[in-house]
C-alpha positions in Angstrom: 0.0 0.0 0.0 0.9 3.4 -0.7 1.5 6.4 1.6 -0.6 9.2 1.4 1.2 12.6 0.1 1.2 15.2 2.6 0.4 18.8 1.2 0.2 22.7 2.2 -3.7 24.0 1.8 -4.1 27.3 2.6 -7.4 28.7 3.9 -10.3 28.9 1.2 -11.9 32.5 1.2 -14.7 31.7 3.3 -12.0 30.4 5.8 -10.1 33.6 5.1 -13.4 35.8 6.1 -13.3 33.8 9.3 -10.1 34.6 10.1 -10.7 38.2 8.9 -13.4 38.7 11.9 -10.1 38.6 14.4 -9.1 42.3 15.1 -5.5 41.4 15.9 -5.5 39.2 13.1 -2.5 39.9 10.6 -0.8 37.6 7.5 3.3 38.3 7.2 4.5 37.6 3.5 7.9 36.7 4.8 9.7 33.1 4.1 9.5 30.7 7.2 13.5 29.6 7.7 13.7 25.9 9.2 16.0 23.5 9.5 16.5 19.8 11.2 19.7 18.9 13.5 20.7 15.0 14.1 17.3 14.2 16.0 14.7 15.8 13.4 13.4 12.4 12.5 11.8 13.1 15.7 8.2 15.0 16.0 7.0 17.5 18.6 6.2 14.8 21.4 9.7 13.7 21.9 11.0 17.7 22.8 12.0 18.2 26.2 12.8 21.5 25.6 11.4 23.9 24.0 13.8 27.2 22.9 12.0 30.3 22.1 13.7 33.3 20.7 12.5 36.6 20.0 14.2 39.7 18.4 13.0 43.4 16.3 15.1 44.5 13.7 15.7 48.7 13.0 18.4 49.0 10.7 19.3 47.1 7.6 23.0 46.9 7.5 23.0 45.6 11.0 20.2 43.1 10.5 22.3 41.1 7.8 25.1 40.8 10.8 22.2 39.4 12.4 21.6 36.7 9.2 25.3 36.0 8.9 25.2 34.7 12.6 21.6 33.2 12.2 23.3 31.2 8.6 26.5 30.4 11.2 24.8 29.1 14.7 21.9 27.4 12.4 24.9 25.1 11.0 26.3 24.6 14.5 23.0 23.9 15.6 22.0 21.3 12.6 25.1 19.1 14.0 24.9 19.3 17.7 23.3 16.5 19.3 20.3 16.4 20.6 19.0 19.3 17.8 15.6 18.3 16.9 14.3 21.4 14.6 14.1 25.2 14.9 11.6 27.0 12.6 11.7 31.0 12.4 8.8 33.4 11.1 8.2 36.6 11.4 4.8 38.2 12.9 4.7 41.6 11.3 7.8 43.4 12.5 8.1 40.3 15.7 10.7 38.0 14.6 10.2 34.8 16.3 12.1 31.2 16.3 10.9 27.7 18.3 13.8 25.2 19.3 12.9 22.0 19.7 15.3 19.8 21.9 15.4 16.5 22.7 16.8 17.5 26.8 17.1 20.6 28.2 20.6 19.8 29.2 21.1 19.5 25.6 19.5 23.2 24.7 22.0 24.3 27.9 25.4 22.4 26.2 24.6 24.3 22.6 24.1 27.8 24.4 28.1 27.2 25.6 29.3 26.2 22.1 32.0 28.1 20.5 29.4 29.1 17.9 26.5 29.9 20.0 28.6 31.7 22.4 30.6 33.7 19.4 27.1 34.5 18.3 26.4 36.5 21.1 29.9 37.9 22.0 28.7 40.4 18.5 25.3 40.5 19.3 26.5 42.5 22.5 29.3 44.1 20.8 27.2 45.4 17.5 24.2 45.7 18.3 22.6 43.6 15.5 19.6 43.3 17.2 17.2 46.2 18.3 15.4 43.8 20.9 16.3 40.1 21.8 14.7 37.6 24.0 15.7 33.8 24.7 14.2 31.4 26.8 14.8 27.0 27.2 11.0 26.1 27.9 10.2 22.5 29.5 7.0 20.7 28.4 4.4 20.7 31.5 1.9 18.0 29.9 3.7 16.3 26.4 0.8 14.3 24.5 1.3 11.9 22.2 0.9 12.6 18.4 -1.6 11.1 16.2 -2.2 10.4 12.5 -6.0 9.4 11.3 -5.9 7.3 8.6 -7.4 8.9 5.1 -8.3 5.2 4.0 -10.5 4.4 7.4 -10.0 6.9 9.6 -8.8 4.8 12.2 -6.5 7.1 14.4 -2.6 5.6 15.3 -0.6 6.7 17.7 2.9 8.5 16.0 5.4 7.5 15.2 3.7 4.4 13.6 4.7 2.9 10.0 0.8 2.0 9.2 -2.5 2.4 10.1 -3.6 0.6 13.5 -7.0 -0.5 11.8 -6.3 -1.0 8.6 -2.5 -1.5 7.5 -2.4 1.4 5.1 1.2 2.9 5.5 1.4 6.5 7.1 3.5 9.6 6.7 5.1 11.1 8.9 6.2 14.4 8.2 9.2 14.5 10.1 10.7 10.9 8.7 9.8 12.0 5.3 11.7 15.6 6.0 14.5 14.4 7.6 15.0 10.9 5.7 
């Protein structure tokens, strides 16, 4: 049996009107940056850490100091162990980036890498940020993650090869983007 093919579906214009109703609610046409370390064949429910960063941005030449580090500790970080994924976006002028670790002490052993700790030797000495925040968050209540099956709807605990029910084989996101 054949996997199904996982896809991107944005929301349909009645969805959009929905979402149109939220006074806050805003859309940011800026590229999400991602990228997978040693452990990204691994999904949300195995994180034991959580890194959150958050920075602002004012000036353009200092900003691409600001990439040329991000490009740097984002290598570092892609071969440390433990490195499950980081994904960055941008909410309106709100840059933001999630960390997912497998331990905290493994978040904690990366922050005092020659890279990570290079990183923010310039941040403090340029300036490239106008605002920063970092924080290692731990998981209060992990679930497990779930696929239901598009051939019977059966739902399977994740990570699972096929369907619980049925047999069909599953995706999985992460073994598909890190395989």
């Amino acid at each position: 049996m054949s996997s199904p093919t996982l896809q991107v579906f944005p929301p349909n214009a009645d969805n959009e009107q929905l979402f149109a109703q939220i006074p806050s609610f805003r859309q940011t046409p800026i590229p999400v940056v991602a990228f997978e370390g040693p452990e990204g064949h691994l999904g949300p429910e195995d994180a034991g850490a959580v890194l959150v960063l958050h920075m602002t941005m004012v000036e353009p030449e200092r900003t691409q100091r600001f990439w040329r580090q991000v490009a740097l500790t984002a290598k570092a970080a892609s071969e440390f162990p433990g490195f499950i994924r980081m994904i960055a976006f941008f909410d309106g002028a709100a840059n933001w980036a999630l960390g997912f670790w497998r331990r905290v002490e493994d978040a904690q052993a990366y922050a005092k890498a020659r890279a990570h700790l290079d990183a923010i030797k310039e941040m403090h000495e340029t300036g490239f940020e106008y605002t920063h925040f970092a924080g290692i968050f731990q998981p209060v209540a992990p679930r497990p993650r779930h696929a239901y099956c598009d051939a019977c709807g059966a739902e399977t605990t994740m990570p699972a090869a096929a369907c619980s029910r049925c047999g069909r084989d599953l995706a999985d996101v992460f073994q598909l983007q890190h395989g």
